[in-house]
Backbone of each chain as nested JSON, in Angstrom:
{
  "chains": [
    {"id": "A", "residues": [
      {"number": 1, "name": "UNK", "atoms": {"N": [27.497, 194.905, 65.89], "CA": [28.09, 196.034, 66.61], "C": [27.0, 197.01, 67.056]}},
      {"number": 2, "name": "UNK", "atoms": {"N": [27.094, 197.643, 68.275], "CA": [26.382, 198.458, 68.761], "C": [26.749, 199.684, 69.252]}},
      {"number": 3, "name": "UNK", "atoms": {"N": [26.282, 200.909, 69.112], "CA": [26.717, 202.05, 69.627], "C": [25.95, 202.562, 70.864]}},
      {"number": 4, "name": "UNK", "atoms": {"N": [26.591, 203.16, 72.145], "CA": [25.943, 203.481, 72.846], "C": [27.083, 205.222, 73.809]}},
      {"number": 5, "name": "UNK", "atoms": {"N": [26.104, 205.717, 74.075], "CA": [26.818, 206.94, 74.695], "C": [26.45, 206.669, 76.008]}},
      {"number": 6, "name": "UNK", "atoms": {"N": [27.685, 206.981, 76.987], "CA": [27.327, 206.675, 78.307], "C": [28.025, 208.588, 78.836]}},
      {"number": 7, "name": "UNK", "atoms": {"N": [27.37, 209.075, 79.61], "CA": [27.488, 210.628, 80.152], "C": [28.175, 210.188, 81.481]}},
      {"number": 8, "name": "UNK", "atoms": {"N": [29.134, 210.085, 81.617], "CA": [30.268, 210.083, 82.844], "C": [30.676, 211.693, 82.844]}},
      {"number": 9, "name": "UNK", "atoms": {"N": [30.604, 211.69, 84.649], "CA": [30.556, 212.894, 85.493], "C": [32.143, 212.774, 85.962]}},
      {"number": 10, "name": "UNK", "atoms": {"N": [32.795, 213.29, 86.283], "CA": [34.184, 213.698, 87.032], "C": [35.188, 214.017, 86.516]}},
      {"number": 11, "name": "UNK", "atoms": {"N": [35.105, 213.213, 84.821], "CA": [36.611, 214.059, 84.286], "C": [37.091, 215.386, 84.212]}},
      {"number": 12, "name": "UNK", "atoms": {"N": [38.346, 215.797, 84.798], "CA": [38.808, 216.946, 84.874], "C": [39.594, 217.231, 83.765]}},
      {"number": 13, "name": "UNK", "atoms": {"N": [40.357, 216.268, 83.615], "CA": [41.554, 216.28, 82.793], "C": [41.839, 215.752, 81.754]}},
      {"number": 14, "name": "UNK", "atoms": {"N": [42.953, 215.958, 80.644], "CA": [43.313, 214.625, 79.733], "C": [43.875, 213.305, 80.149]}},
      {"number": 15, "name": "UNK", "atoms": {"N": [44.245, 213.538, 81.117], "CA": [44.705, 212.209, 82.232], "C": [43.199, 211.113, 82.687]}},
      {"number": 16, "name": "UNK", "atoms": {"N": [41.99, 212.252, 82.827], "CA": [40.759, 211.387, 83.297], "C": [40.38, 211.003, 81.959]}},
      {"number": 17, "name": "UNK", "atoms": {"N": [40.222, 211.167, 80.843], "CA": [40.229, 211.135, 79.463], "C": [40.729, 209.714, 79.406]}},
      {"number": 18, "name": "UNK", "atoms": {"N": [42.256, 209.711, 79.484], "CA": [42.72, 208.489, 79.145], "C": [42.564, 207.489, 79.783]}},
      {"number": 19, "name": "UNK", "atoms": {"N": [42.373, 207.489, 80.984], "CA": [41.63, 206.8, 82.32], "C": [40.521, 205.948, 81.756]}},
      {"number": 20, "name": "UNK", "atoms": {"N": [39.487, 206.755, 81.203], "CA": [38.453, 205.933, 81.019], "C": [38.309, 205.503, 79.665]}},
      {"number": 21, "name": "UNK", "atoms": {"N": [39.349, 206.02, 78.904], "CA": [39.359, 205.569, 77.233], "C": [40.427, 204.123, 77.919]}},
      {"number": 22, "name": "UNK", "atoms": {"N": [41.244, 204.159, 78.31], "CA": [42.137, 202.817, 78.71], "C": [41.204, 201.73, 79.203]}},
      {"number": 23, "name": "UNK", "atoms": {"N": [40.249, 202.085, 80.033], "CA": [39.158, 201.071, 80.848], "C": [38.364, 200.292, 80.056]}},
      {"number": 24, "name": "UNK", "atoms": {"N": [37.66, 201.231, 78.779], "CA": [36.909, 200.711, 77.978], "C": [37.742, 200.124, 76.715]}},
      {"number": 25, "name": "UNK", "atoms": {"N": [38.29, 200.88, 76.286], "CA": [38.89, 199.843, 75.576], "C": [40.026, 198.604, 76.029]}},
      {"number": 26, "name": "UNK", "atoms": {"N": [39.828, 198.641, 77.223], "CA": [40.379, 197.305, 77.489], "C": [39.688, 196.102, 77.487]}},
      {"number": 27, "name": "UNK", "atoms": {"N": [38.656, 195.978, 77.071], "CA": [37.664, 195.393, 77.799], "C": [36.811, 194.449, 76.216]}},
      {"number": 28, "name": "UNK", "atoms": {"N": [36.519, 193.016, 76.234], "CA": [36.841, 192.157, 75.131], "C": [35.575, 192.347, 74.606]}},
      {"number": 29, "name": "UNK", "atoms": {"N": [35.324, 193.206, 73.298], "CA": [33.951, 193.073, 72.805], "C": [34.096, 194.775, 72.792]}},
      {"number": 30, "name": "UNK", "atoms": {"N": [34.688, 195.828, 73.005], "CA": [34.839, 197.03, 72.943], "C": [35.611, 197.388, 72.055]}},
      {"number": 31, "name": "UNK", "atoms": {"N": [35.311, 198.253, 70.627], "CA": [35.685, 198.226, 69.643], "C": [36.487, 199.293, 69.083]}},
      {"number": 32, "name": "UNK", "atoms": {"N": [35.466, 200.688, 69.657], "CA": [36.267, 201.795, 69.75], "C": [35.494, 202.622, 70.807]}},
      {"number": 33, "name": "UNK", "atoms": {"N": [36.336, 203.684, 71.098], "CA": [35.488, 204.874, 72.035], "C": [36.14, 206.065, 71.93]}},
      {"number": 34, "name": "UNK", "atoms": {"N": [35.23, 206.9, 71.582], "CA": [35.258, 208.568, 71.525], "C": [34.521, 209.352, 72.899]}},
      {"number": 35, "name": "UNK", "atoms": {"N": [36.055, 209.891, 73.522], "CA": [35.655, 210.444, 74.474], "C": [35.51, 212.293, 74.428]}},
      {"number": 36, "name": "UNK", "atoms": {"N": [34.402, 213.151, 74.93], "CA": [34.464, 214.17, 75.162], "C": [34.066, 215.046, 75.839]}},
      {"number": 37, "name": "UNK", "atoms": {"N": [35.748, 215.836, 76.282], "CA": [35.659, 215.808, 77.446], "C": [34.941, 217.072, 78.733]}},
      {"number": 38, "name": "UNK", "atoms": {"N": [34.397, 217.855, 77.43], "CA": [33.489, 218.566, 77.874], "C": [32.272, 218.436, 78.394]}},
      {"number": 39, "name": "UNK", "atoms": {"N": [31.708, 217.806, 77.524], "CA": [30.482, 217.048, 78.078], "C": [30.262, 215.851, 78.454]}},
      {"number": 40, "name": "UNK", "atoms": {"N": [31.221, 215.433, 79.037], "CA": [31.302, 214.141, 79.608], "C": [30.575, 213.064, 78.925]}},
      {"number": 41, "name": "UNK", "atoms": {"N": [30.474, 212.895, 77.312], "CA": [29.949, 212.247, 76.695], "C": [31.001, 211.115, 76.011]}},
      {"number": 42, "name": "UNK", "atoms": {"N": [30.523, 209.558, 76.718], "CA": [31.368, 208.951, 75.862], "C": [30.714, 207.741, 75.165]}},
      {"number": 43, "name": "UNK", "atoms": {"N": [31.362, 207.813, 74.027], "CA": [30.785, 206.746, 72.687], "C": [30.933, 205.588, 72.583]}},
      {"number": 44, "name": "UNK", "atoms": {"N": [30.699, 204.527, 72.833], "CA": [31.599, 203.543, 72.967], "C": [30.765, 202.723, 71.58]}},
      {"number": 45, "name": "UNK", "atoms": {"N": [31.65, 202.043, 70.913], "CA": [31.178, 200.834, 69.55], "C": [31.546, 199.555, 70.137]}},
      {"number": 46, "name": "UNK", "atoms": {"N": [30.911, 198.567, 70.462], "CA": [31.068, 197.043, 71.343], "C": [29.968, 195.987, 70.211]}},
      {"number": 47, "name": "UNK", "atoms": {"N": [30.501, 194.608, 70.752], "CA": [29.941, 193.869, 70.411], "C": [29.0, 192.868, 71.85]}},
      {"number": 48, "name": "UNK", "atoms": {"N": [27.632, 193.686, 71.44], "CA": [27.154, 192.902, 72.178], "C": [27.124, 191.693, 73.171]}},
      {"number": 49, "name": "UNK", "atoms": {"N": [27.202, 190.677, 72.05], "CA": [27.303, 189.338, 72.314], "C": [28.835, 189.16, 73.292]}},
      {"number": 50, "name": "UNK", "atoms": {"N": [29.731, 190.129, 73.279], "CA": [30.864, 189.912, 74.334], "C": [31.161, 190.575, 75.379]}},
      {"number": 51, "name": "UNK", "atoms": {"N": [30.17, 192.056, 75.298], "CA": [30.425, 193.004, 76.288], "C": [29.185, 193.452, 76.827]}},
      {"number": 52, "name": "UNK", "atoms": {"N": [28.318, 194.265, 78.272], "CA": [27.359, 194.603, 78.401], "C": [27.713, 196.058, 78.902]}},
      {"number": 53, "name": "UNK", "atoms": {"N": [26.69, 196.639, 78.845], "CA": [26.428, 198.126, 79.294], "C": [27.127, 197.983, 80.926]}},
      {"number": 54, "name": "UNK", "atoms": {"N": [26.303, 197.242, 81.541], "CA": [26.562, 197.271, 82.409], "C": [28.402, 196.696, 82.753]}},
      {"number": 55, "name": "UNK", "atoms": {"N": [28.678, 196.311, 82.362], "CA": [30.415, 195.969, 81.881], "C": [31.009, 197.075, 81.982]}},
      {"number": 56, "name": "UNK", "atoms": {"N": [31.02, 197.777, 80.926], "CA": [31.322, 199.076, 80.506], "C": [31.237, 200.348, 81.549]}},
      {"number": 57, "name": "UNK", "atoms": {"N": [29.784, 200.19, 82.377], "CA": [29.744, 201.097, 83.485], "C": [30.741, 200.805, 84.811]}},
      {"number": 58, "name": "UNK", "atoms": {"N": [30.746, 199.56, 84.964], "CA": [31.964, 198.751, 86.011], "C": [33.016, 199.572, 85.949]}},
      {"number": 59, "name": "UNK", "atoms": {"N": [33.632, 199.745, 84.603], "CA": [34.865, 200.116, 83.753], "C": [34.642, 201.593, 84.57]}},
      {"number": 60, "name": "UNK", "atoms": {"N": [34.251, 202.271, 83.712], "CA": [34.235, 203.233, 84.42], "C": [34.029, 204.13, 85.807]}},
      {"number": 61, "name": "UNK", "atoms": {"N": [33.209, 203.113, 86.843], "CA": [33.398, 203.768, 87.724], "C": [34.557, 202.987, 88.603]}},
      {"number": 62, "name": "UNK", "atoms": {"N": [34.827, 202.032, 88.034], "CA": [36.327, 201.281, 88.918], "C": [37.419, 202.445, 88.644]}},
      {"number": 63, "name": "UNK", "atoms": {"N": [37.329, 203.241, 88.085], "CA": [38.197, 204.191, 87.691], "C": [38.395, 205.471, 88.316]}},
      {"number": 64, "name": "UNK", "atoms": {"N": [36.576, 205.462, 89.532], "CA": [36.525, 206.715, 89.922], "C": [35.716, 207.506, 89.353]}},
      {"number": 65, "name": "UNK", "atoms": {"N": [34.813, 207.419, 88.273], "CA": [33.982, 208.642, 88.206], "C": [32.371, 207.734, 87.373]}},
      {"number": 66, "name": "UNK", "atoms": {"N": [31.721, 208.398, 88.106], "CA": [30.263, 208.212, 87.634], "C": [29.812, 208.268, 86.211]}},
      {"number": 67, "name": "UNK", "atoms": {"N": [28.72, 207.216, 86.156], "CA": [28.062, 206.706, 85.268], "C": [26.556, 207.546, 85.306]}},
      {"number": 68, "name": "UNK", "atoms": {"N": [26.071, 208.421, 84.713], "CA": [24.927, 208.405, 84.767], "C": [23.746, 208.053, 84.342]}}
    ]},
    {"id": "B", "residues": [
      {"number": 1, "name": "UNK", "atoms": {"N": [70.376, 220.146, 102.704], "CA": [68.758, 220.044, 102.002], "C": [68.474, 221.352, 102.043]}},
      {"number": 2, "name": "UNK", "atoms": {"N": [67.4, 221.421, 101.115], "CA": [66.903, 222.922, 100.469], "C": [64.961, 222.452, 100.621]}},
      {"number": 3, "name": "UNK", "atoms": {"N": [64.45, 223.164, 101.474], "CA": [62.834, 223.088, 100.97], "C": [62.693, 224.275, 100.12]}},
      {"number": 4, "name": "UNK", "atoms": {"N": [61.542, 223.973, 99.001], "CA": [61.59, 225.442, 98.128], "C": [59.654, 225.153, 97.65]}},
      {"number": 5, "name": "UNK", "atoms": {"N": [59.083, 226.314, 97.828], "CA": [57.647, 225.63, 97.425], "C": [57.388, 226.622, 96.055]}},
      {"number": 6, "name": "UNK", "atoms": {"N": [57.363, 225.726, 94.593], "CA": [56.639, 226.234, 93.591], "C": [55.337, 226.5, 93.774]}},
      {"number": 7, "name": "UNK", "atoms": {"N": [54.396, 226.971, 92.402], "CA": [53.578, 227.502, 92.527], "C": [53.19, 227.332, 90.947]}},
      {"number": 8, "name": "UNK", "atoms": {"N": [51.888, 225.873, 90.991], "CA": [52.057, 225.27, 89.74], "C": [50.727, 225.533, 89.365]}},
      {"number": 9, "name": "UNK", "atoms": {"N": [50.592, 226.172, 88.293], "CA": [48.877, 226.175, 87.619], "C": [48.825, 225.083, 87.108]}},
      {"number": 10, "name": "UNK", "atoms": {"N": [46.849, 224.859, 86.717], "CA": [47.141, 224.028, 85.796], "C": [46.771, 222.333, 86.557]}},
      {"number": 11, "name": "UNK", "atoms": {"N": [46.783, 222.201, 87.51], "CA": [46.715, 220.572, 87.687], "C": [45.262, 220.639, 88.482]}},
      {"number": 12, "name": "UNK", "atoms": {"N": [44.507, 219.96, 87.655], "CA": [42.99, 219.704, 88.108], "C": [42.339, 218.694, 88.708]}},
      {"number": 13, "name": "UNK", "atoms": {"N": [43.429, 217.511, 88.684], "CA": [43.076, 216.141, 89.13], "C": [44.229, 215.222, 90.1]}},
      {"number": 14, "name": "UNK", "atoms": {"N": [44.066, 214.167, 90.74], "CA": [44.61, 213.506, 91.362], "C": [45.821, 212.934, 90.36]}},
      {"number": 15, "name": "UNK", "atoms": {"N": [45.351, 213.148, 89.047], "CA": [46.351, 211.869, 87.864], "C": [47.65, 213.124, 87.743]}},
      {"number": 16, "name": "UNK", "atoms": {"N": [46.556, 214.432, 87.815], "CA": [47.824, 215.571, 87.312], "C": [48.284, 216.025, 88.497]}},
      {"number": 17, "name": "UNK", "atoms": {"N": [48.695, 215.383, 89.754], "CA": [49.238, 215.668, 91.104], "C": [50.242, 214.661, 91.312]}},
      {"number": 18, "name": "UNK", "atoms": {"N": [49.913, 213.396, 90.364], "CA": [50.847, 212.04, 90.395], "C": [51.749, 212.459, 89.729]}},
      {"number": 19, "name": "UNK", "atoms": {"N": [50.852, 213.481, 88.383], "CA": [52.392, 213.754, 86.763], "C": [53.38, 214.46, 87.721]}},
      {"number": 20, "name": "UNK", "atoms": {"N": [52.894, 215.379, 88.252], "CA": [54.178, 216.603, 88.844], "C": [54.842, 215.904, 89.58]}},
      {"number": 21, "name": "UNK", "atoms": {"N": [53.946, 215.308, 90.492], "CA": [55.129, 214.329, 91.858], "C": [55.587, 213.084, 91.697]}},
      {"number": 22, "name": "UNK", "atoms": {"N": [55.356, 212.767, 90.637], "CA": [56.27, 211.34, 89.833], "C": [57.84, 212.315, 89.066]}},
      {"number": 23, "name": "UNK", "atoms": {"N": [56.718, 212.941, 88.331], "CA": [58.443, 214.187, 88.013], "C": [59.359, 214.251, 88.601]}},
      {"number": 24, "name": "UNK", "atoms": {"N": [58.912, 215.393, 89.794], "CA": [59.828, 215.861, 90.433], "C": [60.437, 214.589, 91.007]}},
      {"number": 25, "name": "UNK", "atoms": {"N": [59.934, 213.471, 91.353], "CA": [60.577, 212.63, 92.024], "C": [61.912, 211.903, 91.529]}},
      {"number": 26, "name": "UNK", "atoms": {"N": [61.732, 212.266, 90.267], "CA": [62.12, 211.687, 88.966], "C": [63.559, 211.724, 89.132]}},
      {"number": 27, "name": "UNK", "atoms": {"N": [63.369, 212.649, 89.768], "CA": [64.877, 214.037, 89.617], "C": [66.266, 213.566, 90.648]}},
      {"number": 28, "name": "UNK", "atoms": {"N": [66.954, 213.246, 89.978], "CA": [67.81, 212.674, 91.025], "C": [68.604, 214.397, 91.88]}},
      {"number": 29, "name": "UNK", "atoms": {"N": [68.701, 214.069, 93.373], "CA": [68.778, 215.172, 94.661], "C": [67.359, 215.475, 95.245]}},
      {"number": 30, "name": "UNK", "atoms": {"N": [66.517, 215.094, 94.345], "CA": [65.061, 215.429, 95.093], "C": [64.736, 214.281, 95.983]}},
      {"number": 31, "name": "UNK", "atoms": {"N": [64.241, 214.703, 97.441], "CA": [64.141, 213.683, 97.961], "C": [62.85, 213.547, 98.723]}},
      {"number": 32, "name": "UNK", "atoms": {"N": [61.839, 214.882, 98.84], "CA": [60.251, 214.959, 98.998], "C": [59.405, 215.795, 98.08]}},
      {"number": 33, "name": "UNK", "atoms": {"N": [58.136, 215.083, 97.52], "CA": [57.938, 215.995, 96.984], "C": [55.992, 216.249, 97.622]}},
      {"number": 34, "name": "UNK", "atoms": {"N": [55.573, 217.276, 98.364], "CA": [54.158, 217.076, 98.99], "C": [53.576, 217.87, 97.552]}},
      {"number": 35, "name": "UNK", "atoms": {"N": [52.271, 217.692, 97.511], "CA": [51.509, 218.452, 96.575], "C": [50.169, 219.057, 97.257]}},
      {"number": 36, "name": "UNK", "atoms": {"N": [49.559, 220.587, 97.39], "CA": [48.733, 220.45, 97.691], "C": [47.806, 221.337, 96.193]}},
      {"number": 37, "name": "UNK", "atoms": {"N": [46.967, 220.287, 95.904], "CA": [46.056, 220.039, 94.676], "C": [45.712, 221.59, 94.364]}},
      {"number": 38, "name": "UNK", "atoms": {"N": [44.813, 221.915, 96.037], "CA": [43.846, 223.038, 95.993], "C": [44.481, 224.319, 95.133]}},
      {"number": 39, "name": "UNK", "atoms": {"N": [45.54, 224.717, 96.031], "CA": [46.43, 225.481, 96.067], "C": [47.26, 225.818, 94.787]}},
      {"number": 40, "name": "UNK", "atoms": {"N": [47.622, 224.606, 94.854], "CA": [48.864, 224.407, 93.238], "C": [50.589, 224.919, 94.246]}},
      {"number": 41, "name": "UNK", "atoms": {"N": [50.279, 224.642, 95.373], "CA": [51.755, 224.466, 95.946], "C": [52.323, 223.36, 96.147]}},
      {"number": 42, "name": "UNK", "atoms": {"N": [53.361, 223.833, 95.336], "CA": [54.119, 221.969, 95.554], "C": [55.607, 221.813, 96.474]}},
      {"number": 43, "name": "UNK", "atoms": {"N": [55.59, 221.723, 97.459], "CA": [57.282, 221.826, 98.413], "C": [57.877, 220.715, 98.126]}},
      {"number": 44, "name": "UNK", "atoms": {"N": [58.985, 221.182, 97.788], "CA": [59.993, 220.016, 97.045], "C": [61.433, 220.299, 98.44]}},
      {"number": 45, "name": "UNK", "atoms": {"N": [61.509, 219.63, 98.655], "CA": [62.793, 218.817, 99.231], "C": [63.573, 218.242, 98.573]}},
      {"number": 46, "name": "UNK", "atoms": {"N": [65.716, 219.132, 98.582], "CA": [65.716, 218.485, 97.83], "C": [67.593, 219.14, 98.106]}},
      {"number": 47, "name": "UNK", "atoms": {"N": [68.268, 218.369, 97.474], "CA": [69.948, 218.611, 97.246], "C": [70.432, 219.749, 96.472]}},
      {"number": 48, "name": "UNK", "atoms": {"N": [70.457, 220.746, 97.014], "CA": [70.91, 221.868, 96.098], "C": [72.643, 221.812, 95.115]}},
      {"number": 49, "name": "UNK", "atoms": {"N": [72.809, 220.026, 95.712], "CA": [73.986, 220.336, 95.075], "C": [73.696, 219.319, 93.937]}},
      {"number": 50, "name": "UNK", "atoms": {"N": [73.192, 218.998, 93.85], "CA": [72.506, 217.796, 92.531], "C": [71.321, 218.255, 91.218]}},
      {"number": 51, "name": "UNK", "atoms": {"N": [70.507, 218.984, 92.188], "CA": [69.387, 219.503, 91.225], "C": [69.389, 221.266, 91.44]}},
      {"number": 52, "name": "UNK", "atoms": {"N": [68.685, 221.813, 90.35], "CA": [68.473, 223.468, 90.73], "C": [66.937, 223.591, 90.254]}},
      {"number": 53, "name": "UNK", "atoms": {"N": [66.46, 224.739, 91.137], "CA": [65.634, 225.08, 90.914], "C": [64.521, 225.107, 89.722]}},
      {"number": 54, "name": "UNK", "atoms": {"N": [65.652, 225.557, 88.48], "CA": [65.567, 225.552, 86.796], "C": [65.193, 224.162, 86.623]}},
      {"number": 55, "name": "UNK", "atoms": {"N": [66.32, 223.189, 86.754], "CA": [65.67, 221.654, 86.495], "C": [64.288, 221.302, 86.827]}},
      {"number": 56, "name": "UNK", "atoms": {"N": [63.765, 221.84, 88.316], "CA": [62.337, 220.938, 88.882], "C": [61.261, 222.199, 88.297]}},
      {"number": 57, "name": "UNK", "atoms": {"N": [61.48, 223.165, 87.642], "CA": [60.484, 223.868, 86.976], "C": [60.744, 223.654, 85.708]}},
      {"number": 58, "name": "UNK", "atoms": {"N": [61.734, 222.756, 84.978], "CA": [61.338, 222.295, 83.52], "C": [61.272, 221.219, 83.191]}},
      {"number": 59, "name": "UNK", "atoms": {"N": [61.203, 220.218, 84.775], "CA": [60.565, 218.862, 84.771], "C": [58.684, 218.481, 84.75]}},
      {"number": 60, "name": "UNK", "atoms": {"N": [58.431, 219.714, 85.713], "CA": [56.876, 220.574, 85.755], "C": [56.703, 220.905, 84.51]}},
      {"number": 61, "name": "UNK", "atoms": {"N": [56.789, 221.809, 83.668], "CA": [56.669, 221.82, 82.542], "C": [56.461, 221.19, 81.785]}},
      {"number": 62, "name": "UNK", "atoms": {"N": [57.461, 220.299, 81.514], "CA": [57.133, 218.916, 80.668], "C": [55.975, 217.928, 80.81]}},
      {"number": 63, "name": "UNK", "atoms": {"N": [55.437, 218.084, 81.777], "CA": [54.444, 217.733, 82.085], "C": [53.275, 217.995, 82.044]}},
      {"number": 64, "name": "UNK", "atoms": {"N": [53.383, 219.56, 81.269], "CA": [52.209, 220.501, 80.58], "C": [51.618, 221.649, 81.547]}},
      {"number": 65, "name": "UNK", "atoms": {"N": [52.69, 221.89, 82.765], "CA": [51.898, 222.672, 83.84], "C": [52.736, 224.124, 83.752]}},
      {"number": 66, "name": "UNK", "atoms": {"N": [52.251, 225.106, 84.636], "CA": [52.985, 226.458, 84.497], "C": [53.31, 226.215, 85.902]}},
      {"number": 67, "name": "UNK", "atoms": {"N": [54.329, 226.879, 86.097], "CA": [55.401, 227.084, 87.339], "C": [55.416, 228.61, 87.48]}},
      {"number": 68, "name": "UNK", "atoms": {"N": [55.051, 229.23, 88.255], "CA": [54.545, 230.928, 88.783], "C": [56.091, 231.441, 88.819]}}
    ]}
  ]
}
């Protein structure tokens, strides 16, 4: 298992919140994620070997808001 | 038909422009509902003999927004 914080730009709301907590944890090899939503800091716990960063960034900007 | 335009704080995003106008839509006599984001005016179109005023400002509500 691996931890990584990814700083996504655009959430406004608890609606964009769940947006991108739904994206990532949908996603096979994504374990948990702590989103917050102030600082656009989100946590994600994945398993390597099934998921990539770059996966995860897909996720999120298919959703509409930037990866930085 | 009745046009009537609330005056909704509170909605910061495209998801929280869907909550109000999925609502109101919700509402049986309502039959348009426009949203403009910037503003927080929302003109509802709608059957004054089916729905009241009271109903589409405590359908807004429920949805976590203030109605002016």
């Amino acid at each position: 298992m691996q931890k990584q914080t990814l700083n996504v730009t655009g959430m406004s709301c608890g609606h964009c919140q769940a947006s991108v907590e739904g994206a990532l944890k949908g996603l096979d090899g994504v374990s948990a994620v702590e989103v917050d939503l102030n600082s656009g800091k989100v946590e994600v716990t994945y398993d390597e070997s099934k998921v990539s960063l770059e996966n995860m960034k897909e996720a999120v900007e298919d959703q509409g808001y930037d990866v930085a």
